[in-house]
Each structure stands twice: as structure tokens, then as C-alpha cells.
C-alpha positions as YAML, in Angstrom:
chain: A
units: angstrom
residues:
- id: 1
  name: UNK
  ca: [-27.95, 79.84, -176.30]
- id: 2
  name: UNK
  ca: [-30.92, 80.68, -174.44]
- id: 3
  name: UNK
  ca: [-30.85, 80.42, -170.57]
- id: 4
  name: UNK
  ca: [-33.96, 78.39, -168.50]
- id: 5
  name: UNK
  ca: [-34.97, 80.29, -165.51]
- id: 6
  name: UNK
  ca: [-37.13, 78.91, -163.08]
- id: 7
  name: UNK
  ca: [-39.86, 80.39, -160.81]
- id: 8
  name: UNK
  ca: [-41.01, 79.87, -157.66]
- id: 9
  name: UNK
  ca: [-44.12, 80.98, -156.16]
- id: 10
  name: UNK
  ca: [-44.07, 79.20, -152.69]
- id: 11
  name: UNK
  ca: [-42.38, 82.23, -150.98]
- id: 12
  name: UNK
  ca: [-44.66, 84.46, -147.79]
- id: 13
  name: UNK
  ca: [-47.65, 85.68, -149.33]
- id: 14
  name: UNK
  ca: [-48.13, 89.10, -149.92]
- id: 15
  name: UNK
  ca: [-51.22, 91.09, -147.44]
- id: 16
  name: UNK
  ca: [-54.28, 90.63, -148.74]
- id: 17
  name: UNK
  ca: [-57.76, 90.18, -147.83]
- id: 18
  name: UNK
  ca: [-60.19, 88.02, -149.31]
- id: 19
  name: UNK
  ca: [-63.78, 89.35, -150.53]
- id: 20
  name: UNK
  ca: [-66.64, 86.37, -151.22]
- id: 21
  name: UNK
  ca: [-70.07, 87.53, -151.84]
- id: 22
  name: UNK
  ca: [-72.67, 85.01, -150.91]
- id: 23
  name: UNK
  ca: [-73.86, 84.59, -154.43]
- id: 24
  name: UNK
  ca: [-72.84, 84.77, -158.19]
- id: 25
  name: UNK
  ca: [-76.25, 87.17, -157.97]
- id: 26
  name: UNK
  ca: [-74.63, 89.40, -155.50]
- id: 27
  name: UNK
  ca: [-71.58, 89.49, -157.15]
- id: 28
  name: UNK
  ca: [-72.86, 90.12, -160.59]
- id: 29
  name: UNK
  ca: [-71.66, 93.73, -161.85]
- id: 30
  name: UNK
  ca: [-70.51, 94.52, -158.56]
- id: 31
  name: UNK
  ca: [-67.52, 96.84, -158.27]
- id: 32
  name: UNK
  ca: [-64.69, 96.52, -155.23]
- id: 33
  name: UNK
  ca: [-63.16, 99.82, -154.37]
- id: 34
  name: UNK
  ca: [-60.38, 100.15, -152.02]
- id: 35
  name: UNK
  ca: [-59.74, 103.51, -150.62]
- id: 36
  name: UNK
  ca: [-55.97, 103.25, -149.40]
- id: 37
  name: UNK
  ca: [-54.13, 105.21, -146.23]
- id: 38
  name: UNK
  ca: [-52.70, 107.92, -149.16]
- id: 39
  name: UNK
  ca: [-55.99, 108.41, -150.36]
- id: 40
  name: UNK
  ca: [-55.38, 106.21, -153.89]
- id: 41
  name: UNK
  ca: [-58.29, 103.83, -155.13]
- id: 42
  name: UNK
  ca: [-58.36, 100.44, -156.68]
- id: 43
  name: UNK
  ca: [-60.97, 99.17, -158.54]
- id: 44
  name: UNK
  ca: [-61.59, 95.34, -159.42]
- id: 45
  name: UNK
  ca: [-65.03, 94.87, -161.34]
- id: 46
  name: UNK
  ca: [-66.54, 91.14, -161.13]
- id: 47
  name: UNK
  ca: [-68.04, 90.36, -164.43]
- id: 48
  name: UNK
  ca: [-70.44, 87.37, -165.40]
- id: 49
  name: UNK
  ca: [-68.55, 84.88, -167.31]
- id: 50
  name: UNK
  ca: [-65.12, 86.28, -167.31]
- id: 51
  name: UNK
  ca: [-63.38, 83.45, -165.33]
- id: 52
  name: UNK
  ca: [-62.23, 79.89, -166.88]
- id: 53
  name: UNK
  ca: [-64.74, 78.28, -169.15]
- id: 54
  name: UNK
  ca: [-68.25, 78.93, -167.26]
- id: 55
  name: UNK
  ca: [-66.81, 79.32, -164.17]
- id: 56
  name: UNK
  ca: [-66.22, 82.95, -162.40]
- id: 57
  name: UNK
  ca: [-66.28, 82.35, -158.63]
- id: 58
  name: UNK
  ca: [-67.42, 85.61, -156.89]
- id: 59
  name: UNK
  ca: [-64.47, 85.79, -154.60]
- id: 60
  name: UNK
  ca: [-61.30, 88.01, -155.38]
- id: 61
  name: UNK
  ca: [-58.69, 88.45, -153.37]
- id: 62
  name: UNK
  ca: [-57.31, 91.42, -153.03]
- id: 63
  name: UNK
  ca: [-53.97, 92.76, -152.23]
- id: 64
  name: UNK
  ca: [-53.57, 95.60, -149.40]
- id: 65
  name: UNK
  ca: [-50.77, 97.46, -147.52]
- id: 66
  name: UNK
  ca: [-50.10, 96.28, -143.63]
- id: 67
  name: UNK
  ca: [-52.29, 98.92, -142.28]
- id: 68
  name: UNK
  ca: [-54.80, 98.00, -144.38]
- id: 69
  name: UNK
  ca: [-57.60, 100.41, -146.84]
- id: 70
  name: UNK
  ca: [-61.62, 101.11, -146.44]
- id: 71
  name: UNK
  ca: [-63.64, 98.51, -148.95]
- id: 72
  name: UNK
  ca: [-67.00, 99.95, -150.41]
- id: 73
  name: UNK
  ca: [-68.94, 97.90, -153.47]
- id: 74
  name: UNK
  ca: [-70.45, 99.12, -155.93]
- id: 75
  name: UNK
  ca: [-73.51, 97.76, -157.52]
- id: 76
  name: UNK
  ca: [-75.11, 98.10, -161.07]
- id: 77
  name: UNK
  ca: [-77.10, 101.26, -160.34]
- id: 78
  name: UNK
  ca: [-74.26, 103.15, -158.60]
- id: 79
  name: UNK
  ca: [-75.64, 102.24, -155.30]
- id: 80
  name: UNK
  ca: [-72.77, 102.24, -152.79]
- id: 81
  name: UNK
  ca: [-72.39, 99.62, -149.68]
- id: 82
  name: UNK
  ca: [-69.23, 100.57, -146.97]
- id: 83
  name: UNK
  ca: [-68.08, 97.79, -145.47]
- id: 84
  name: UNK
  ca: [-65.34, 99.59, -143.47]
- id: 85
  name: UNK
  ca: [-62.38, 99.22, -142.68]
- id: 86
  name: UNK
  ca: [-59.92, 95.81, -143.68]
- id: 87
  name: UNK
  ca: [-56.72, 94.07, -142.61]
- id: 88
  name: UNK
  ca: [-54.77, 91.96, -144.44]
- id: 89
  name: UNK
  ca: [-55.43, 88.51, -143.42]
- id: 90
  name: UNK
  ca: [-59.32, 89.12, -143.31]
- id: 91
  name: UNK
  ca: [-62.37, 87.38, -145.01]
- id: 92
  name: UNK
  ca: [-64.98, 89.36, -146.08]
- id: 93
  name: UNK
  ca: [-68.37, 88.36, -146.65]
- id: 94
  name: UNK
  ca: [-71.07, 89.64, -148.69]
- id: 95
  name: UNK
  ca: [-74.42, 90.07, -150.28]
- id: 96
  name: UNK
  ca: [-76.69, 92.22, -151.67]
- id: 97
  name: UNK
  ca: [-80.20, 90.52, -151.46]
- id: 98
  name: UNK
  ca: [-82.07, 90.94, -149.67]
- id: 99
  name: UNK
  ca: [-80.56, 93.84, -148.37]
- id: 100
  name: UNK
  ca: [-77.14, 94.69, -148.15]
- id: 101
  name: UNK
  ca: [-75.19, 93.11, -145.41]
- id: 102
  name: UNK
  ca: [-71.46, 92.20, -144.77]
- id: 103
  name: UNK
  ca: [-69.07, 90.59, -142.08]
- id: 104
  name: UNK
  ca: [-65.88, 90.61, -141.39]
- id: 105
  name: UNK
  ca: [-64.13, 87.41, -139.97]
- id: 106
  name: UNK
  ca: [-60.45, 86.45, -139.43]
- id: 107
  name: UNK
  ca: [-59.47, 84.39, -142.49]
- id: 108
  name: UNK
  ca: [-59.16, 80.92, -141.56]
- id: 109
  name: UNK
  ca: [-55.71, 78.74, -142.76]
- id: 110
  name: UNK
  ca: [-55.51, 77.75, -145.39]
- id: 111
  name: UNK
  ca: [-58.43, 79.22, -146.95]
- id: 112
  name: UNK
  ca: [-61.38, 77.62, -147.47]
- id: 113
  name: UNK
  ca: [-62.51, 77.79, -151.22]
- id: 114
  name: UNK
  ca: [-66.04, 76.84, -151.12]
- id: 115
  name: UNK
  ca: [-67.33, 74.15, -153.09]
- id: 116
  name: UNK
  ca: [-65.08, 71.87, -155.23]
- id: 117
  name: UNK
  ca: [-64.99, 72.87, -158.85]
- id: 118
  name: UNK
  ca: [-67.73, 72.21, -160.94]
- id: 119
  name: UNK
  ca: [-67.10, 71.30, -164.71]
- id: 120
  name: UNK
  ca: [-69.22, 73.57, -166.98]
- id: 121
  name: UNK
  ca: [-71.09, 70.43, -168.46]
- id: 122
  name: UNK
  ca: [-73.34, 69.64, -165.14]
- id: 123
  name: UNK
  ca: [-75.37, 72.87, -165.96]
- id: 124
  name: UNK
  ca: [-77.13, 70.90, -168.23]
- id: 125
  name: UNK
  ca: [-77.42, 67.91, -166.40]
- id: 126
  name: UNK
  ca: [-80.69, 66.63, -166.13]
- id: 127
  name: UNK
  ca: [-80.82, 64.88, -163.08]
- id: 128
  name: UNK
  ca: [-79.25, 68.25, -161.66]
- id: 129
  name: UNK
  ca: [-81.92, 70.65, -163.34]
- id: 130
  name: UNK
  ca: [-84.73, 68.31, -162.63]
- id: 131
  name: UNK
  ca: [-83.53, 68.71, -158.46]
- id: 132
  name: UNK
  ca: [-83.66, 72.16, -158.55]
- id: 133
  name: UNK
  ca: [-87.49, 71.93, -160.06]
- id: 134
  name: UNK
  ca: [-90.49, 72.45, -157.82]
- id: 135
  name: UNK
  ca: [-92.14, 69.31, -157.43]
- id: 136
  name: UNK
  ca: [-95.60, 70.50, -159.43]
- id: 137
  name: UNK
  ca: [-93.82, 72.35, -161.96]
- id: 138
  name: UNK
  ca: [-95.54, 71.84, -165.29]
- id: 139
  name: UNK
  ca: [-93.66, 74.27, -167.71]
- id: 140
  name: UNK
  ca: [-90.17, 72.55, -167.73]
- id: 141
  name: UNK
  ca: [-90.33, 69.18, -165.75]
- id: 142
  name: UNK
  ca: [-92.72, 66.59, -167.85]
- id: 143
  name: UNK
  ca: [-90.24, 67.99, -170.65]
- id: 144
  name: UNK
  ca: [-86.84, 66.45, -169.25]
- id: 145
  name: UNK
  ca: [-88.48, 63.05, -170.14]
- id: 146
  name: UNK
  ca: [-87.61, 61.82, -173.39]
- id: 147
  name: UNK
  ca: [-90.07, 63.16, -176.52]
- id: 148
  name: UNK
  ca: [-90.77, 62.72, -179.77]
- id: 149
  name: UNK
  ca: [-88.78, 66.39, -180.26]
- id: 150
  name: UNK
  ca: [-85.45, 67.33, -179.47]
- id: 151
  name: UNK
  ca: [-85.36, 70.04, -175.92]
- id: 152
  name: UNK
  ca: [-83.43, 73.22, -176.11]
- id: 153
  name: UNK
  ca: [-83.38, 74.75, -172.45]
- id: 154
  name: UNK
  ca: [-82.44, 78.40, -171.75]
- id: 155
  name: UNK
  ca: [-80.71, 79.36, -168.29]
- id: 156
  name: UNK
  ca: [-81.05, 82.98, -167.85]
- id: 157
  name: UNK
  ca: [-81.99, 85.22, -164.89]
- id: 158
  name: UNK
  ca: [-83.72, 89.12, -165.00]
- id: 159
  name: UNK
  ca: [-80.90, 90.60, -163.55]
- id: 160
  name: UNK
  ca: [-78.75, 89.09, -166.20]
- id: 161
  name: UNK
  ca: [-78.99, 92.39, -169.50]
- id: 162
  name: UNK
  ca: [-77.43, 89.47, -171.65]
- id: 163
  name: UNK
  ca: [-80.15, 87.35, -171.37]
- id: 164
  name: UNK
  ca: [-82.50, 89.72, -171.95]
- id: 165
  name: UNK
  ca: [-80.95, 91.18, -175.15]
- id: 166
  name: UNK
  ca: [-80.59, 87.77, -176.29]
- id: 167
  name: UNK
  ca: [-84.72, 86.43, -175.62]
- id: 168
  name: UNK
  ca: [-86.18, 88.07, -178.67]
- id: 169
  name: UNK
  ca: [-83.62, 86.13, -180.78]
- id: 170
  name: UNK
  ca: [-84.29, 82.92, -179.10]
- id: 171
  name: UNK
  ca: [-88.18, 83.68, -179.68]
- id: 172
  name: UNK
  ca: [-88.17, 84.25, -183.24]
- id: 173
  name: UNK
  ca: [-86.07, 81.10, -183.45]
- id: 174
  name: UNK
  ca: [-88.39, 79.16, -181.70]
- id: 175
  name: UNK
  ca: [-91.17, 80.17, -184.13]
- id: 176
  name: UNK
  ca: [-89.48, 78.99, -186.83]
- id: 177
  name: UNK
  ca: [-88.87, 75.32, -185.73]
- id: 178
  name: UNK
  ca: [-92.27, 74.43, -183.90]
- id: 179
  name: UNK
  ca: [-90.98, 71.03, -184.05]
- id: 180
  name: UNK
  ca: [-88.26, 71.59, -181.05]
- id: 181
  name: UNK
  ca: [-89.60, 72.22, -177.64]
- id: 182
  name: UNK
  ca: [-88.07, 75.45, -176.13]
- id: 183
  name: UNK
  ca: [-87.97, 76.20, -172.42]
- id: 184
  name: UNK
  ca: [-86.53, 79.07, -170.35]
- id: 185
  name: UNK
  ca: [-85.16, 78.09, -166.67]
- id: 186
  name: UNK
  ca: [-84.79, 81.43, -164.60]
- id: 187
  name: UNK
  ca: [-82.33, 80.82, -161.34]
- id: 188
  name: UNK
  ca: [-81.84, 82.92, -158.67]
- id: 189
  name: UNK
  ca: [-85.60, 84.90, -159.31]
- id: 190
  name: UNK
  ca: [-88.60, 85.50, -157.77]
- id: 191
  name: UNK
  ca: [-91.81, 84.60, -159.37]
- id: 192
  name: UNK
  ca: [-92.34, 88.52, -159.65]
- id: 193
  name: UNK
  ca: [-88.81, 88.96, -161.27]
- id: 194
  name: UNK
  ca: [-89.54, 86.61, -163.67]
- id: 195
  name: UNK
  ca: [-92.48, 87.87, -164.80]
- id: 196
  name: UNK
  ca: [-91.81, 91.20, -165.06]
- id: 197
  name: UNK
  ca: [-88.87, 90.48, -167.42]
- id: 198
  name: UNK
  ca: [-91.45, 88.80, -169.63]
- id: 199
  name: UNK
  ca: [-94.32, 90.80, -169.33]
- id: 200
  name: UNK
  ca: [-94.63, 92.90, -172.69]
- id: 201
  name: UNK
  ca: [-91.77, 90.91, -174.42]
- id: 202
  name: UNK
  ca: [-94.05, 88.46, -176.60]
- id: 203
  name: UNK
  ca: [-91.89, 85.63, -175.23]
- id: 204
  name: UNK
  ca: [-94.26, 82.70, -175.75]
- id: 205
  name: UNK
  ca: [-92.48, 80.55, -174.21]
- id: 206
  name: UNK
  ca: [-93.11, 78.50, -170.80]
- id: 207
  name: UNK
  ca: [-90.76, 79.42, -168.03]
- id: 208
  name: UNK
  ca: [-89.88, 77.52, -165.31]
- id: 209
  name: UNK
  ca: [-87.62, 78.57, -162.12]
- id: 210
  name: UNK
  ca: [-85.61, 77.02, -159.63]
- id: 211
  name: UNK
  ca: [-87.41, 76.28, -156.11]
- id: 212
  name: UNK
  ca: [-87.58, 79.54, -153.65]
- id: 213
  name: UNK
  ca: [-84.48, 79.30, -151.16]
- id: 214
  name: UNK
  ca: [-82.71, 77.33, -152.84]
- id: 215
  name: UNK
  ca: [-79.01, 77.74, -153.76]
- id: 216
  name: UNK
  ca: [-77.73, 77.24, -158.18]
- id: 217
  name: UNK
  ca: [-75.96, 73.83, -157.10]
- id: 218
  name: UNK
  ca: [-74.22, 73.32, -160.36]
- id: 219
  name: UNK
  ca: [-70.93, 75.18, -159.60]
- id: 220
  name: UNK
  ca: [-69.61, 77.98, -157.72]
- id: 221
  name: UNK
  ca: [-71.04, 80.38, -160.53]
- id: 222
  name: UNK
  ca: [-72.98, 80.60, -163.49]
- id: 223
  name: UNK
  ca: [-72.21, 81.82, -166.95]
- id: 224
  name: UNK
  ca: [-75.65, 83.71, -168.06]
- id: 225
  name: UNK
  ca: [-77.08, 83.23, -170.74]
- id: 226
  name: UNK
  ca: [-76.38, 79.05, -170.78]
- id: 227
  name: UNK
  ca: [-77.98, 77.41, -173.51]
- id: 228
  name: UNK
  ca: [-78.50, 73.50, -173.09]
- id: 229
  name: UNK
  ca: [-79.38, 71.28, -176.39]
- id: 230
  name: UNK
  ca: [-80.95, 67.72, -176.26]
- id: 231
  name: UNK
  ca: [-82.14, 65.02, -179.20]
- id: 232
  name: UNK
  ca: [-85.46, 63.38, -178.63]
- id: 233
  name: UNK
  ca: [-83.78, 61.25, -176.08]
- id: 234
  name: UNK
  ca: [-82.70, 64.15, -173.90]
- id: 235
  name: UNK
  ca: [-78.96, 63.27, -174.85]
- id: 236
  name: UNK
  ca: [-76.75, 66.24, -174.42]
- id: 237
  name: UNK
  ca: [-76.04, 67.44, -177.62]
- id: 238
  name: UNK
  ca: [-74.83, 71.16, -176.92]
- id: 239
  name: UNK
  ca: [-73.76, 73.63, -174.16]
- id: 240
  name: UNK
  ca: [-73.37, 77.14, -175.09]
- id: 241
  name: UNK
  ca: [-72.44, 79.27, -171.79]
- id: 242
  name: UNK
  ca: [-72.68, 82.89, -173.85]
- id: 243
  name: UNK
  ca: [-75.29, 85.38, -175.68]
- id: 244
  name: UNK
  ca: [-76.36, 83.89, -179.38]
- id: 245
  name: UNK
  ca: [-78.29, 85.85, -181.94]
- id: 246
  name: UNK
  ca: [-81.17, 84.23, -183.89]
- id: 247
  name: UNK
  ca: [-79.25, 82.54, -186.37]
- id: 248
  name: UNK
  ca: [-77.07, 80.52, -183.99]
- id: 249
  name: UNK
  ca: [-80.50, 79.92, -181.92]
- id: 250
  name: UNK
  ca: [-81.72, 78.41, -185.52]
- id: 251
  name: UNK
  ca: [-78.52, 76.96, -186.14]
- id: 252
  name: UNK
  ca: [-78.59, 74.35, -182.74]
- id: 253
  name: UNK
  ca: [-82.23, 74.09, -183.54]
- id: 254
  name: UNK
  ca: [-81.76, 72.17, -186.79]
- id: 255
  name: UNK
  ca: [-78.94, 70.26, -185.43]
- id: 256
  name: UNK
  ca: [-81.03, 68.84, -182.83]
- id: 257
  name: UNK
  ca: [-84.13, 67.96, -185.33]
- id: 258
  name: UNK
  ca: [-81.16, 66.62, -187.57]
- id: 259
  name: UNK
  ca: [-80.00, 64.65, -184.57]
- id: 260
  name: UNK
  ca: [-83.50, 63.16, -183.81]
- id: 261
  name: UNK
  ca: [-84.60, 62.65, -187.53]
- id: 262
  name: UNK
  ca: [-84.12, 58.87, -188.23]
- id: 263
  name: UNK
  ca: [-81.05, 57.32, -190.00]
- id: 264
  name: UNK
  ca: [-81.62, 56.09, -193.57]
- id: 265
  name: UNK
  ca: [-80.68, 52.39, -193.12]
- id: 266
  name: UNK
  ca: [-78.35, 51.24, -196.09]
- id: 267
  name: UNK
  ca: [-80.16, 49.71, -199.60]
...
């Protein structure tokens, strides 16, 4: 017979300290290194769209000895930020734009874990996207309004190499079904950002971005590349939150002409 054991995992919590960079921008391809008393290193990588579903918060927390280790990030490029020494029991905070900055503050109890958890779904949300809009934005706005053609809206940043390897794809696509509006919504850009990604890349496509300042409100993080799908109607018909190739981009695109094509009544 085989015996039940039981687990509990309310027991004193092992030292730690708690790293949260500011944004899922600053976290993006950042590296955590701790640098211990005996000289050995940990490593802990934060990668886009590794967490639950289309979440991947950029907060880890890490575990360290009582007399605590030196934490230094990483960022794509190899360029290095020391933040100094940590103890356990610590919250560290952290970002990268628009220059590197950190501080250190005791870690209040329990932990606060920032905003409640937001389910993958409300990145396409209309209402939502239409809020982070400019008010005179003309390449992405008057489209949230139901059409005569179905709406395919890509999320994607610069900074995200996914999205980028994914636009001409999503181009050629596009090309090939002139009957479904296509939009790209960059987040967490600059107007300059943005159009450097696009300059040279053919991309044809209008591009809207979310308003200077302010913060990607639909969850903690954001799975980049997200692909949202509507009918005519602007009813949700797909979310992707990953890379797709050309044929999956064609794919959704004649399910949502499918989806807004009229029903043959009965005879």
C-alpha cells in the first residue's frame, strides 16, 4: 500500500530579499546576479512571457544567507548596474529608464504584491486599449468602433526582438487579406522608438502607441508579441500572447473574415 504524506509550507521563511523593477520594460532580459560572502554567484534571468499564461511579474524573490550578498543586474547589452549590498528582509527597487536607478527599503509585512492579478484576456479589451489611446490618435482609435471588416491588433514594443522577428510575417499577411484592418499598438515607446523600429522595414501598416507617461494598465506584465482578433463587431474572437509566423497571421485572418461573412439563412 502506498503511504499519503502531507506537506506543509507555513513554517519561518527562509532569508530572502525581494527585487521589483519598476516596469515589465525594465525587467525585460534583465539578469540578477548575486555575488555571495564565499565569493559564489547566482544568476536568475527574467524572461518575457515565461510566467503563468501572459503574466510574468518583474519581481523575484530571491533567497540569501543572514549576512547577506552584493546584487548587480544585468541588462541586454551586458551593461552592468551595482546596486550594493542586501539583507535578507529587504525590498529592492528598480529601473532602467531613464537611467539606471535603485533603492533599497526595509520590506514591509506582509509584502505588498502590487496590483491584483490581471487575467490575460483584458489585453485586448477595448475599453482598456481605447484608455490608453491619445485622445487625437487617428491610426488605431476610429478603428475600435465597429466596421464593415473584422480588426486584428498587434501589441508589440521595439525593445521586444520577438516582435520584431515576427512584423515581416504579420506584413505579408496583411497584404494578402486587404479585407481585414491590421493595426500595430507599441506600449512602453517613444515616438522615436517606434519609428526607428519601422523605418526601413516596409511595414505599411498604421501604428499607434500608448499616451507618453503613462503606465501598461492591463496587468502586472505583458507577454510581447500579443495578438488581439475581432469580427466586424469588434467581438473578441482571439488572443494569442506569443510570436506567429505568416501562416498563423493568415490563419486568424480568415477566421475573422469567416466570422464576419454573413450566415446563409436555411432554404
Amino acid at each position: 500500500p502506498h503511504k499519503l504524506h502531507l506537506l506543509r509550507n507555513d513554517g519561518p521563511a527562509a532569508p530572502s530579499v525581494t527585487v521589483r523593477f519598476a516596469t515589465t520594460r525594465d525587467a525585460a532580459g534583465a539578469v540578477l546576479e548575486l555575488v555571495l560572502p564565499d565569493g559564489q554567484l547566482r544568476r536568475s534571468p527574467l524572461l518575457l512571457g515565461q510566467g503563468f499564461l501572459a503574466e510574468d511579474p518583474p519581481e523575484r524573490l530571491l533567497a540569501l544567507p543572514k549576512a547577506g550578498a552584493r546584487l548587480r543586474v544585468v541588462w541586454p547589452g551586458q551593461a552592468v548596474f551595482d546596486v550594493g549590498e542586501v539583507r535578507p528582509g529587504e525590498l529592492v527597487r528598480l529601473r532602467r529608464y531613464p537611467q539606471p536607478a535603485s533603492d533599497i527599503l526595509a520590506r514591509p509585512a506582509p509584502l505588498p504584491l502590487g496590483p491584483p492579478y490581471t487575467p490575460p484576456a483584458r489585453i485586448c479589451d477595448l475599453e482598456k486599449m481605447r484608455a490608453e489611446l491619445p485622445e487625437d490618435d487617428t491610426a488605431l482609435r476610429p478603428d475600435l468602433e465597429a466596421s464593415r471588416r473584422p480588426l486584428v491588433v498587434n501589441v508589440w514594443a521595439p525593445w521586444c526582438e520577438a516582435c520584431m522577428e515576427e512584423l515581416p510575417g504579420l506584413v505579408a499577411a496583411a497584404r494578402a487579406h486587404p479585407g481585414v484592418e491590421v493595426r500595430l499598438l507599441a506600449v512602453e515607446a517613444s515616438p522615436a522608438e517606434v519609428r526607428a523600429a519601422l523605418t526601413g522595414r516596409r511595414a505599411g501598416l498604421p501604428s499607434a502607441r500608448t499616451r507618453a507617461g503613462m503606465p501598461w494598465r492591463f496587468g502586472r506584465a505583458l507577454r510581447l508579441p500579443t495578438t488581439c482578433v475581432y469580427d466586424a463587431s469588434r467581438r473578441l474572437l482571439r488572443m494569442i500572447p506569443r510570436p506567429l509566423d505568416r501562416g498563423r497571421f493568415e490563419d486568424l485572418m480568415q477566421t475573422a473574415l469567416e466570422a464576419a461573412a454573413p450566415t446563409p439563412s436555411a432554404e
